[in-house]
Legacy VTK file of the C-alpha trace (Angstrom):
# vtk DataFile Version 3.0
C-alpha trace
ASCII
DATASET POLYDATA
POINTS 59 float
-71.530 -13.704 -17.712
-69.509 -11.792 -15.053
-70.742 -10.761 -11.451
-69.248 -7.412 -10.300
-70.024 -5.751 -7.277
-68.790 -2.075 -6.610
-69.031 -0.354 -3.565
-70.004 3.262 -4.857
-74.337 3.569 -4.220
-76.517 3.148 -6.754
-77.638 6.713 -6.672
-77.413 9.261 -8.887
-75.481 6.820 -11.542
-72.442 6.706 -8.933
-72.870 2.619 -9.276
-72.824 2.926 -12.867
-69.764 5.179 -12.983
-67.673 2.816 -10.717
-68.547 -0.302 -12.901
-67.489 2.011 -15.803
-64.033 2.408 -14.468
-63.608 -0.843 -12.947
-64.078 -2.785 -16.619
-62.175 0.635 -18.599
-59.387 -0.152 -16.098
-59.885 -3.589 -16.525
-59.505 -4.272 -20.438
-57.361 -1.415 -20.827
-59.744 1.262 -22.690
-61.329 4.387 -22.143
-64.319 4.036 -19.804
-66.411 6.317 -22.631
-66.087 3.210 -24.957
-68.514 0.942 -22.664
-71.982 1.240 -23.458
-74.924 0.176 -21.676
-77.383 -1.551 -23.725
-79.837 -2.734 -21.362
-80.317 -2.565 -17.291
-79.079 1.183 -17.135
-81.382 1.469 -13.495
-81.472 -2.104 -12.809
-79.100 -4.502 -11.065
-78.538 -6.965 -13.957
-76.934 -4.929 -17.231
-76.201 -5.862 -20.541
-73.114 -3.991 -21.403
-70.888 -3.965 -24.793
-67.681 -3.421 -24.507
-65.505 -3.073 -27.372
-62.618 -5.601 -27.959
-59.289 -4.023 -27.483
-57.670 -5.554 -30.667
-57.208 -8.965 -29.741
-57.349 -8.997 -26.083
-58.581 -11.711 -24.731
-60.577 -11.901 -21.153
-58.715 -13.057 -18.036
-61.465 -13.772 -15.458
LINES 1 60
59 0 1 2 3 4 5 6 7 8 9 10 11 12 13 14 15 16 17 18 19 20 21 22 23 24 25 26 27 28 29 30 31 32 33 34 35 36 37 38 39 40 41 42 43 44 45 46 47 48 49 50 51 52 53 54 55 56 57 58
């Protein structure tokens, strides 16, 4: 589990966008990639992301 805060309001899916880039930039993928699964309007999200041929996560 990862907590993420972004500064961009959670209006209008400007929250959503920023945590979008944040991770793409992250793991080194295309933001379009990252799916929402669950949580889309809420605070808490269920996200997959897929794995960038072996890369592993460096929290």
């Amino acid at each position: 589990m990862l907590k993420i805060k972004v500064k961009a309001p959670a209006k209008r899916g400007l929250a959503n966008k920023a945590l979008m880039k944040l991770l793409a930039r992250h793991f080194n993928i295309d933001a379009a990639l990252i799916k929402i699964k669950q949580g889309r309007n809420r605070r808490n999200k269920i996200l997959e992301i897929p794995d960038n041929h072996g890369a592993e996560f460096a929290g």
